[in-house]
Structure formats: C-alpha cells, structure tokens
Short mmCIF file of the C-alpha atoms (twelve columns), coordinates in Angstrom:
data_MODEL
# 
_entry.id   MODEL 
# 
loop_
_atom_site.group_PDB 
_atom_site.id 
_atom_site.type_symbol 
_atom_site.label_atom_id 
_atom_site.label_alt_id 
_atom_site.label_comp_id 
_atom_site.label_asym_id 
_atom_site.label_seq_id 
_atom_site.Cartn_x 
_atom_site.Cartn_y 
_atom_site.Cartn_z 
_atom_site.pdbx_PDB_model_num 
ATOM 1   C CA . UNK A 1   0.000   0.000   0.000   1 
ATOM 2   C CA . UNK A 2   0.981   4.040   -0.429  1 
ATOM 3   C CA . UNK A 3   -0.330  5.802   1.765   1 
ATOM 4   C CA . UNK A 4   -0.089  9.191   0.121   1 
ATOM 5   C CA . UNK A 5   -2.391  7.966   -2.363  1 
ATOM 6   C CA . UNK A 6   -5.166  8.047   0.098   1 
ATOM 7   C CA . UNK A 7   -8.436  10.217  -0.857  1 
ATOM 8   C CA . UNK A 8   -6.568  10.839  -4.857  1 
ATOM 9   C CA . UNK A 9   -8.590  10.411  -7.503  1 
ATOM 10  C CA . UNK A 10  -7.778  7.768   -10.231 1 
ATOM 11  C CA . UNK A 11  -9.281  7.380   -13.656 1 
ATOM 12  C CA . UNK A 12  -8.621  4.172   -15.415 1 
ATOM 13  C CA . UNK A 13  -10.169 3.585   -19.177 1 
ATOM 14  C CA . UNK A 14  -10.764 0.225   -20.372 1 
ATOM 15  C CA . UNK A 15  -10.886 -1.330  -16.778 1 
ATOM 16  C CA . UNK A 16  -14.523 -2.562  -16.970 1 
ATOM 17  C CA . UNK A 17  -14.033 -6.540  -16.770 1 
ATOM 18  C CA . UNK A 18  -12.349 -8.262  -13.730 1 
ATOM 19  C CA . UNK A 19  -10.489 -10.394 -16.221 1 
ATOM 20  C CA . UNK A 20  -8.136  -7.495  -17.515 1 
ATOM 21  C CA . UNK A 21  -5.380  -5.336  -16.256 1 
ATOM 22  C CA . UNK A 22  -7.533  -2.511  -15.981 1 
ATOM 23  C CA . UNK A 23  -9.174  -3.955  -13.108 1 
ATOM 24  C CA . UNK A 24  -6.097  -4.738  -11.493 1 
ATOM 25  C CA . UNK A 25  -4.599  -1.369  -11.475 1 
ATOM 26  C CA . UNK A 26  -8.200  0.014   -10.566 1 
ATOM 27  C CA . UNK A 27  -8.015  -2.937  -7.328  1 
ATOM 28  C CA . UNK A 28  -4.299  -1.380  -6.348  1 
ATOM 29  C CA . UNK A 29  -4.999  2.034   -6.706  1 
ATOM 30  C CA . UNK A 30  -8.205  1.489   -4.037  1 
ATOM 31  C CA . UNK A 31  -6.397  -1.092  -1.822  1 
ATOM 32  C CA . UNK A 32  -4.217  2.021   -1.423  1 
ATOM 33  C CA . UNK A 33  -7.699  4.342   -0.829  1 
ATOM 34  C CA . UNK A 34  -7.446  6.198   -3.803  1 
ATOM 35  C CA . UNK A 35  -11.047 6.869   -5.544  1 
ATOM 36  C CA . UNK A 36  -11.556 5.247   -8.430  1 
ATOM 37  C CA . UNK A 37  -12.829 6.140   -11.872 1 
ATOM 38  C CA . UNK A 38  -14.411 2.750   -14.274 1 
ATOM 39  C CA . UNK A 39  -14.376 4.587   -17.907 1 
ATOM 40  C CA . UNK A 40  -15.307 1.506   -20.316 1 
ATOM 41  C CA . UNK A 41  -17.475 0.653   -23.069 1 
ATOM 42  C CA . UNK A 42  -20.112 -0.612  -21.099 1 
ATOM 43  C CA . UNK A 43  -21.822 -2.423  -23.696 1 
ATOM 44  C CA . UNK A 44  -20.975 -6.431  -24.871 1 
ATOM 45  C CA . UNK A 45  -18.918 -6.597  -27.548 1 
ATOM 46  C CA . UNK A 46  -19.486 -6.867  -30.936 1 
ATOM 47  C CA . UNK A 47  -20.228 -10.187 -32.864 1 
ATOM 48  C CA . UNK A 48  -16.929 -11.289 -33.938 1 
ATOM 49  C CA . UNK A 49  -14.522 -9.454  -31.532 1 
ATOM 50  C CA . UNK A 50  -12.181 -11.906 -30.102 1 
ATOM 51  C CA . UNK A 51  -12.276 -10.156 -26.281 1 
ATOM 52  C CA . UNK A 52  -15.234 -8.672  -24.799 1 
ATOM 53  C CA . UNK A 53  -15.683 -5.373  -23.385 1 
ATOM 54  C CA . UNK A 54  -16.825 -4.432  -19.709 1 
ATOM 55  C CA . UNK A 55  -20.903 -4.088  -20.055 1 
ATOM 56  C CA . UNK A 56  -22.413 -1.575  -17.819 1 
ATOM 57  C CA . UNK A 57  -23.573 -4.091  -15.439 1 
ATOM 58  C CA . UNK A 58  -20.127 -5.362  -14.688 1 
ATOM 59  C CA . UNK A 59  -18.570 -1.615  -14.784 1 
ATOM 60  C CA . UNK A 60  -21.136 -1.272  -11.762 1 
ATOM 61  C CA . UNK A 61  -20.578 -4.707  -10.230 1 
ATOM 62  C CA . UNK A 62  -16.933 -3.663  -10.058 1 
ATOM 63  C CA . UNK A 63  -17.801 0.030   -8.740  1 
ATOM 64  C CA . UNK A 64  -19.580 -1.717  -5.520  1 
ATOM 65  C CA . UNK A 65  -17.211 -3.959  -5.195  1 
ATOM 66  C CA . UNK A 66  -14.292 -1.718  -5.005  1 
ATOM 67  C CA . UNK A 67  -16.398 0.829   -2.728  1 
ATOM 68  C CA . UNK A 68  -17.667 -1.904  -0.154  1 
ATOM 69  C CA . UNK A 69  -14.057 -3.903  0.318   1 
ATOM 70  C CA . UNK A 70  -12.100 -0.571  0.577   1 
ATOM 71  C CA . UNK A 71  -14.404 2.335   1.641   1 
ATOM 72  C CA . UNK A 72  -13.870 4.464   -1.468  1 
ATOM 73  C CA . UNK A 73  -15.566 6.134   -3.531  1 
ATOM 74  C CA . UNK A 74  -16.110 4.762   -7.220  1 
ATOM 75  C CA . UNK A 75  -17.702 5.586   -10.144 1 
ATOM 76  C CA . UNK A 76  -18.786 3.962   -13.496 1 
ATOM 77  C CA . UNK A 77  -18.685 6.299   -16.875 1 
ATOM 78  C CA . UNK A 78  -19.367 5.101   -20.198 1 
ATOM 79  C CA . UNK A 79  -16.670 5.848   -22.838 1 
ATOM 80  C CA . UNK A 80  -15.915 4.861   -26.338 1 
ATOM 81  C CA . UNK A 81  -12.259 6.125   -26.415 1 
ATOM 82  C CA . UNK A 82  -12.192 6.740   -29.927 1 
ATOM 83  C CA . UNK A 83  -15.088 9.315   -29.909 1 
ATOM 84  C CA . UNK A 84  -14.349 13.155  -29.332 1 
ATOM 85  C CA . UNK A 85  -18.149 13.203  -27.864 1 
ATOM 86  C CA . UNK A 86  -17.998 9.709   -25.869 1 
ATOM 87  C CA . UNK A 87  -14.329 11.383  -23.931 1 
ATOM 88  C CA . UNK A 88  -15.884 15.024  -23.197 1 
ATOM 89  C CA . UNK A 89  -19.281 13.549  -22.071 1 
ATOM 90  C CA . UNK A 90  -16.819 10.982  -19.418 1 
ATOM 91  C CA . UNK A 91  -15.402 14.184  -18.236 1 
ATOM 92  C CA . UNK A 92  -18.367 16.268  -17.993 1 
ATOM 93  C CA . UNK A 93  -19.840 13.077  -15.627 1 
ATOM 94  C CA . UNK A 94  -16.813 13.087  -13.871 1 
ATOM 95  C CA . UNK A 95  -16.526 16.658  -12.852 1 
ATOM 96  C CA . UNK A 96  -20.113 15.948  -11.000 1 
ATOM 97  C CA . UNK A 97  -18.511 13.997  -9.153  1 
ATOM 98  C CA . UNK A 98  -14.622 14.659  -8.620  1 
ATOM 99  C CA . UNK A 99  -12.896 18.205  -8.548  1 
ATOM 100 C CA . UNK A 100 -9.993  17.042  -9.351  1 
ATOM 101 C CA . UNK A 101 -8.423  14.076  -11.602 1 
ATOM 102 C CA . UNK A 102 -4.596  12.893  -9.757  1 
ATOM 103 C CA . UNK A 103 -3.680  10.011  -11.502 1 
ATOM 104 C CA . UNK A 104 -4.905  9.234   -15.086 1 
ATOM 105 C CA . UNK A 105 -4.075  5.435   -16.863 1 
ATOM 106 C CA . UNK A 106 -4.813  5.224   -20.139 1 
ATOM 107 C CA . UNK A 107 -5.374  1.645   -20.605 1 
ATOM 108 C CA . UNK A 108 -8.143  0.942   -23.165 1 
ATOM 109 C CA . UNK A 109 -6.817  -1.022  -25.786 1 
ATOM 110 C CA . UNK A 110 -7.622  -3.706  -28.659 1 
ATOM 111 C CA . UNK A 111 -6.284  -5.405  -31.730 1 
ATOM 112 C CA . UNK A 112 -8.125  -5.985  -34.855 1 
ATOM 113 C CA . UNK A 113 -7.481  -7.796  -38.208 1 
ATOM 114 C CA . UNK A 114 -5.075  -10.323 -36.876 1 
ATOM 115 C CA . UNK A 115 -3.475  -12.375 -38.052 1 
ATOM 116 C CA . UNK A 116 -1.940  -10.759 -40.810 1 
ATOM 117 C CA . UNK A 117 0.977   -9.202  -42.381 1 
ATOM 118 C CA . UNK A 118 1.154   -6.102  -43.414 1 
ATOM 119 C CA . UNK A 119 0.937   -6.855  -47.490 1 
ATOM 120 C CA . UNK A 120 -2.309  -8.969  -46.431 1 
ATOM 121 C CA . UNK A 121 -4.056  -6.482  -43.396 1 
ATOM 122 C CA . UNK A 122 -7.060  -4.953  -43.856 1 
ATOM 123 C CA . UNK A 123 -6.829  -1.128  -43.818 1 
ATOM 124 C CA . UNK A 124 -9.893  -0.163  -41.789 1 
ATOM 125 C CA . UNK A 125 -8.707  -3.099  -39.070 1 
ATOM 126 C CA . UNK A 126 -5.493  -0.809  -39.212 1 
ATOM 127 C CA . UNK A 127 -6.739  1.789   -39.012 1 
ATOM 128 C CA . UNK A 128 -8.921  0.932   -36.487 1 
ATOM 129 C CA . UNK A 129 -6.309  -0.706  -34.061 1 
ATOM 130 C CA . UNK A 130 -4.075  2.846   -34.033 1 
ATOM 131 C CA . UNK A 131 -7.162  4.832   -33.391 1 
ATOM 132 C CA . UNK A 132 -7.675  2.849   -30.147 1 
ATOM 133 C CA . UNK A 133 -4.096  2.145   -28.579 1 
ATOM 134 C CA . UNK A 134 -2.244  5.390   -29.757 1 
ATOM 135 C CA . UNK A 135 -4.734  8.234   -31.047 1 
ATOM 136 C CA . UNK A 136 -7.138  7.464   -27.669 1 
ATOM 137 C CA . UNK A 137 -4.173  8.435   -25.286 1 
ATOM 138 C CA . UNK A 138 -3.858  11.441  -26.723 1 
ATOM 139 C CA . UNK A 139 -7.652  12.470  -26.766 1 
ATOM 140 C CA . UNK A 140 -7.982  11.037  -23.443 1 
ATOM 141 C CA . UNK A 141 -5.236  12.812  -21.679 1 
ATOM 142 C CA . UNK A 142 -5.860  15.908  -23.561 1 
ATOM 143 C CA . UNK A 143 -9.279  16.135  -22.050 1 
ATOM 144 C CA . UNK A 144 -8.847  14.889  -18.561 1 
ATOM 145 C CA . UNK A 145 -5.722  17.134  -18.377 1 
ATOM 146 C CA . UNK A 146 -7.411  20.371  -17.048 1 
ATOM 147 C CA . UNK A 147 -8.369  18.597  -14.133 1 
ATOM 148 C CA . UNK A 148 -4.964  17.709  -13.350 1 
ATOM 149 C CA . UNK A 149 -3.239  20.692  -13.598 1 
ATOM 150 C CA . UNK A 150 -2.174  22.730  -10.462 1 
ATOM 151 C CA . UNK A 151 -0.774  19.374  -8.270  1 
ATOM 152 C CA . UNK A 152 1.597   16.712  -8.525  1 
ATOM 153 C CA . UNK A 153 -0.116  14.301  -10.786 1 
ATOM 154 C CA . UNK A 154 0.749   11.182  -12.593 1 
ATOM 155 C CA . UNK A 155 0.062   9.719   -16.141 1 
ATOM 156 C CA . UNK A 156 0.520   6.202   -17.221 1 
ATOM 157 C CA . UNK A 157 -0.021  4.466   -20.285 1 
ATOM 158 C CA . UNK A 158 -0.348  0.562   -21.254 1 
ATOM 159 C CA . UNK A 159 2.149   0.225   -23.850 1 
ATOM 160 C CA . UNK A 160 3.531   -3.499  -24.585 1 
ATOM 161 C CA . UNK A 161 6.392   -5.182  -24.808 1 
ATOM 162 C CA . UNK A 162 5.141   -5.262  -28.541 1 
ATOM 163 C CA . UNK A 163 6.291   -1.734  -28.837 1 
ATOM 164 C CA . UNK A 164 9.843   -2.248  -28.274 1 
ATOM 165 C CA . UNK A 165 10.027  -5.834  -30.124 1 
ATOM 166 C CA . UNK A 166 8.278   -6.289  -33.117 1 
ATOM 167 C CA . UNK A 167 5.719   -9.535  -33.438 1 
ATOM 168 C CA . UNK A 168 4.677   -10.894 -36.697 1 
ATOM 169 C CA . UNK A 169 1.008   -10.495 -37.955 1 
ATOM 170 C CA . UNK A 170 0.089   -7.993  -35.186 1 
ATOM 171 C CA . UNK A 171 2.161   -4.839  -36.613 1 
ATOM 172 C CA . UNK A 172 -0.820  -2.532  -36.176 1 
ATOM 173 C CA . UNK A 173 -0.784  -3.151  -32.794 1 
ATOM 174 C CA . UNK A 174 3.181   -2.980  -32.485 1 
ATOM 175 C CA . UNK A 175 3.313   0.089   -34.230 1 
ATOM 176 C CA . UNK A 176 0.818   1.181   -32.227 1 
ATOM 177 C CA . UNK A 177 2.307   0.719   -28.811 1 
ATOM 178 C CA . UNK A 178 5.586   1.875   -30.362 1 
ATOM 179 C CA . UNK A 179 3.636   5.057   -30.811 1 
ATOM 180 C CA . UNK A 180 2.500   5.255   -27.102 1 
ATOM 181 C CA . UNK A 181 6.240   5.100   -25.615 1 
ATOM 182 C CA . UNK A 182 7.014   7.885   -27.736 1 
ATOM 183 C CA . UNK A 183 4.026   9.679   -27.063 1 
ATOM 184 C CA . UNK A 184 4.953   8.859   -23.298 1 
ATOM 185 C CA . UNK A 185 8.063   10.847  -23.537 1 
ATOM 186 C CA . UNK A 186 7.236   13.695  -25.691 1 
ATOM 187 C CA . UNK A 187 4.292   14.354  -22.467 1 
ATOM 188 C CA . UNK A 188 6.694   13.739  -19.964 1 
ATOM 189 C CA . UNK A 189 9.045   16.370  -21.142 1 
ATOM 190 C CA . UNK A 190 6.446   18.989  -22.147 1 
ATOM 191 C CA . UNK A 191 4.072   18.464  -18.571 1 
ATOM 192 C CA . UNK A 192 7.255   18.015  -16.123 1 
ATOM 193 C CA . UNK A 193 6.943   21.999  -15.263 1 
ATOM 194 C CA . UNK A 194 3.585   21.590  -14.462 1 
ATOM 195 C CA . UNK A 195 4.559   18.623  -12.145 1 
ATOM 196 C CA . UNK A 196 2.612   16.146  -14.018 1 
ATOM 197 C CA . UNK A 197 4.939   12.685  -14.212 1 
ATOM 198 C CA . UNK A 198 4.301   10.645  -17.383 1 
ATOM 199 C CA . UNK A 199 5.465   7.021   -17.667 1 
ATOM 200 C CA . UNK A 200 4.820   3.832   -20.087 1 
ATOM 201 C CA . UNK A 201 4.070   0.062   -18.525 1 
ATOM 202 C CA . UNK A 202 5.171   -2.202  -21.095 1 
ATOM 203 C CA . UNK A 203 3.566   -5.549  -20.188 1 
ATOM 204 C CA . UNK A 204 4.709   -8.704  -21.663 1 
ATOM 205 C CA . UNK A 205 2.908   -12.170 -21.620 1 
ATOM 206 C CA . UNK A 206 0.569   -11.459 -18.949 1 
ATOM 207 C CA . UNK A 207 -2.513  -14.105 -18.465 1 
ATOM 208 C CA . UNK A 208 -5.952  -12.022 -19.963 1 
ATOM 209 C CA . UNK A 209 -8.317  -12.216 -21.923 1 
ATOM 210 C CA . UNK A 210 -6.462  -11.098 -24.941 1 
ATOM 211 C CA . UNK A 211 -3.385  -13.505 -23.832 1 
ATOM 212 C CA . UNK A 212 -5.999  -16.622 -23.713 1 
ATOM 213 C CA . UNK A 213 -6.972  -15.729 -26.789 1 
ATOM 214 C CA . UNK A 214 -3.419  -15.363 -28.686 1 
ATOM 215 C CA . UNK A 215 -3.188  -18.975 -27.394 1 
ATOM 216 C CA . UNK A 216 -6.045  -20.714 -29.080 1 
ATOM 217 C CA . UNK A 217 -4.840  -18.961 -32.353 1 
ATOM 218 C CA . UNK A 218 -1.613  -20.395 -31.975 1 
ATOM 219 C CA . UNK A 219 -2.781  -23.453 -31.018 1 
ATOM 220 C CA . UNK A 220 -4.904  -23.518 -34.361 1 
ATOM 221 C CA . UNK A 221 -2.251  -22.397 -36.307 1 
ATOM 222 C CA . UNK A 222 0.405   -25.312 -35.372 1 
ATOM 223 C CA . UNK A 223 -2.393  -28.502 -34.662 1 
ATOM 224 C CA . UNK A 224 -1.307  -28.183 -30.621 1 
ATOM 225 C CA . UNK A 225 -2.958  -26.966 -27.883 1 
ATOM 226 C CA . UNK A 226 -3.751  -24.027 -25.772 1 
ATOM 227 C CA . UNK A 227 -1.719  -25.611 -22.871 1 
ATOM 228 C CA . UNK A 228 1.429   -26.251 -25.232 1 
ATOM 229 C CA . UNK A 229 1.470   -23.663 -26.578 1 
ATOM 230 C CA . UNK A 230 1.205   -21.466 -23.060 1 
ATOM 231 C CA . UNK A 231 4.479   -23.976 -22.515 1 
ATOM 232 C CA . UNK A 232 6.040   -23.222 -25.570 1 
ATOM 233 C CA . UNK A 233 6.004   -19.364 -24.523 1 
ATOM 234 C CA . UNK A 234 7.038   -20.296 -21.085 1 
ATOM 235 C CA . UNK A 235 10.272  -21.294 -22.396 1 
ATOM 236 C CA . UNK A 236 11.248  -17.794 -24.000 1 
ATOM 237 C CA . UNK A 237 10.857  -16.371 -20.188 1 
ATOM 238 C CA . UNK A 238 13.541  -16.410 -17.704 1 
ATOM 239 C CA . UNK A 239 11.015  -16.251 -14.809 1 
ATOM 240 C CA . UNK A 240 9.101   -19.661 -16.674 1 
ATOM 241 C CA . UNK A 241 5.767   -18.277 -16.350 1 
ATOM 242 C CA . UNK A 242 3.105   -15.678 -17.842 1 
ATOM 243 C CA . UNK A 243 2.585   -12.971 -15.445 1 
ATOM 244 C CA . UNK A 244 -0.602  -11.890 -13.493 1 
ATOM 245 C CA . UNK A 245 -2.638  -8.265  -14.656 1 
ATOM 246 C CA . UNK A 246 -2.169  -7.809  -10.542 1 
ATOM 247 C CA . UNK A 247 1.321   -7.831  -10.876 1 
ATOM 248 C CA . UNK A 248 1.382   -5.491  -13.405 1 
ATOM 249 C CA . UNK A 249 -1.561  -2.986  -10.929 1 
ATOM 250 C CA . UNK A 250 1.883   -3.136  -8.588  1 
ATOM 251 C CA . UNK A 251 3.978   -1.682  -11.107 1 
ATOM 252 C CA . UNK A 252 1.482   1.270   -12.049 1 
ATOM 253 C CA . UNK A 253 0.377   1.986   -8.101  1 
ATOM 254 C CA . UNK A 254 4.202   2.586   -7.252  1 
ATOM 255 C CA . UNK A 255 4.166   4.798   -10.321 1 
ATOM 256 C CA . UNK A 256 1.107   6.730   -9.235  1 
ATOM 257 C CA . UNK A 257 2.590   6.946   -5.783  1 
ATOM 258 C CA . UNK A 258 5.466   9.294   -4.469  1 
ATOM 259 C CA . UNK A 259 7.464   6.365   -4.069  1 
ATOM 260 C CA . UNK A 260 8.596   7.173   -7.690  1 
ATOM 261 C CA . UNK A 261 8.583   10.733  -7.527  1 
ATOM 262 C CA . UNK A 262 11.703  11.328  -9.620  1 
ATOM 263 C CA . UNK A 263 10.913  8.850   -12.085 1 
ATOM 264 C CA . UNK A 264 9.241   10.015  -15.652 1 
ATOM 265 C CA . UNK A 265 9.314   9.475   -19.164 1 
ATOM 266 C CA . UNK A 266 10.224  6.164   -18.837 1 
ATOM 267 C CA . UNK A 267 8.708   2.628   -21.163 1 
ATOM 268 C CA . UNK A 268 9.219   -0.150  -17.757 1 
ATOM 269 C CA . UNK A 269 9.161   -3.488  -18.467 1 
ATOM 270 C CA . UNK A 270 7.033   -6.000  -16.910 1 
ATOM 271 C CA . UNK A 271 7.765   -9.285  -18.797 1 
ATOM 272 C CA . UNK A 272 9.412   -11.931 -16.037 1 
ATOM 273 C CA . UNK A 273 12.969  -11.162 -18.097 1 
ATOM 274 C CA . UNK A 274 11.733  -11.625 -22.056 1 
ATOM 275 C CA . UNK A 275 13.004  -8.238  -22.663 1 
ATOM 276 C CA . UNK A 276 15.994  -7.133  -21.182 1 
ATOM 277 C CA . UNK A 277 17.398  -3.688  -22.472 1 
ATOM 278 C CA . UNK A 278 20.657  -2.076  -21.808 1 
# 
C-alpha cells in the first residue's frame, strides 16, 4: 500500500471486466484508498470481436465492489475512447462527481485484423487498431488534463512489450504501442513543469483475456494446444511463467505513488525477463 495515495482520484479507461489489467490497477490504486474512476465501453462486444468489453452491469458490479471492500468512492462512466463526444461527455460526468483528476491510466486497448501481415491487413482493421491504442491516449489525456493541472499528478499508459520488439502479424498493434512510448516521452518532457509525471508500462505475456486468446490462435495455427502452446512461450521467459494483470496494478500503483517521484518518461518493463534492455 501508499499511503499518500489516500483520498486521490484515479481514472482508469478500459478497466470494466475483472479479467483485464484494468481492473487490477483500478483494485491497487483502491487497496491504497485512492477513488476510483471505471471509464469503459459498457456495452458487450461486438459479434466477432475476439475479447469482450466491460458491459455496464459489470462496470457497476466492479464500482460496488471496489467501494464496499475498501471504503472508497467509485464511479462507473461510459466511454468509447475513440469518440471526441464519448471522452468530453466521461469528463463532464466526472466533474459531478470529482474536482480534481490525480492520476490518469490510459489503458483501453484492442487489436483488430489479426493475423496478418502487413501486405495482407485490412486497412480499416489498421486503421482501427491505431485509433484505439495510440490516437485514444492522446484524446484522453488531452481532455482529462485540465483537471490535473495545479498538483503533482501522474500519467501512465499501457504500452507493450510489442512496442519495443516487433511480433509478426500484429504490426498494427506494435506500431501502435511503439507510438505510445514515444508519445509517453514527448508528455513527460512537455508536462514536467507543471509537475505532471508521465510514464509507459510495457507488459509482456501477462494471463488475460487477450493472452488466452493469442493462445487458441496459436494453437490452431500449429495442430497443438492451448496448454502447449502457453508452454512453448514459457520457455522464452527467464522467470518460466506468464505474469498476473495484478502484478502489473503493482507496477502502475508505485508509479502513481510518491514512491517514484523522480521517475518520468520512462517505457518499464514488466515481462518476467523476455526483454531485457541495456
């Protein structure tokens, strides 16, 4: 726990289902008694998408959930992070309800198209898959940023290890999160006066939704299974395992927290060794 996050205010986009990250940095942050912003969809996903979205009822299930095991106060706001309208109307419900905005993760994310290279993807699923993971962190924090001015504050975005090393039929996605590191440090330098910190979590295999998924097309792909292939990755990580969305909610709540008060601008790691950089 930090205790100087007690009574702050934290807004965390696509953290409406218990099975993501979102929800684990949304559990930290309150564990720690910060108040707690849900900004998600909150609608089921579309026919075809290969990971659902949080629906409203389980944005709210997580709100009272949060509120009743650590006495804070949460809220539930629908928003489609892509949509200029959808971002102004989750700040205009927000400001009903919070003064202030101290810590803001942008965390909404999604990959379309896949699998496919580059020569084969379809442009609109490109298109599509930059809008969300790159173009939403900047409309995001571009909107909630007013209410962060005038205190010490801290950004962080979900970037991926994918940003740093480049997968095969994913590249929207990689390009993508190459484009949120960058984005990271360009924010850092230009909001340090105001004493806003800006850092980059840069997950590797970590056991979601979207992870579970990547599995069962691999396991299609080479006639295996889901279980050999979660093996086969196992073996490419010096820890031997696939890491938990809570252990990546550690990472971002010492971020949010004093603790790392002279630390910003920086792309971390959290990938049980698979990427090491000098």
């Amino acid at each position: 726990m930090y205790n100087d996050l007690k009574e702050k205010t934290a807004l965390i986009t696509g953290a409406g289902k218990k099975t993501g990250i979102g929800y684990a940095i949304a559990k930290k942050l309150a564990e720690s008694g910060c108040n707690i912003i849900i900004a998600d969809l909150g609608k089921p996903s579309s026919q075809g998408d290969p990971v659902k979205t949080g629906t409203w009822e389980e944005m709210s299930e997580i709100v009272k959930s949060l509120e009743n095991e650590f006495s804070v106060k949460a809220l539930p706001v629908y928003l489609d992070a892509t949509d200029r309208e959808s971002i102004q109307s989750m700040v205009t419900s927000v400001k009903r309800h919070f003064s202030n905005v101290d810590i803001l993760c942008n965390n909404a994310g999604a990959s379309f198209g896949v699998p496919n290279a580059v020569h084969t993807y379809d442009e609109d699923a490109w298109m599509s898959t930059i809008d969300v993971n790159l173009h939403s962190v900047f409309r995001v924090t571009r909107a909630v940023l007013p209410m962060m001015f005038g205190r010490q504050a801290s950004i962080i975005n979900t970037a991926s290890r994918a940003g740093k090393v480049p997968p095969i039929f994913n590249g929207a996605y990689a390009v993508a999160k190459a484009g949120v590191i960058m984005l990271t440090k360009v924010m850092a330098k230009e909001l340090a006066g105001a004493g806003i910190r800006v850092n980059a979590i840069c997950p590797g295999q970590i056991m979601t939704d979207l992870e579970k998924w990547r599995f069962g097309l691999e396991a299609q792909f080479f006639s295996s299974t889901i279980e050999e292939r979660e093996k086969e990755m196992c073996k490419t990580i010096p820890l031997g395992r696939i890491g938990s969305p809570e252990e990546v909610g550690n990472l971002v709540a010492f971020l949010a927290s004093s603790a790392s008060s002279y630390i910003t601008g920086q792309a971390i790691n959290v990938t049980g060794g698979q990427l090491m950089e000098l």
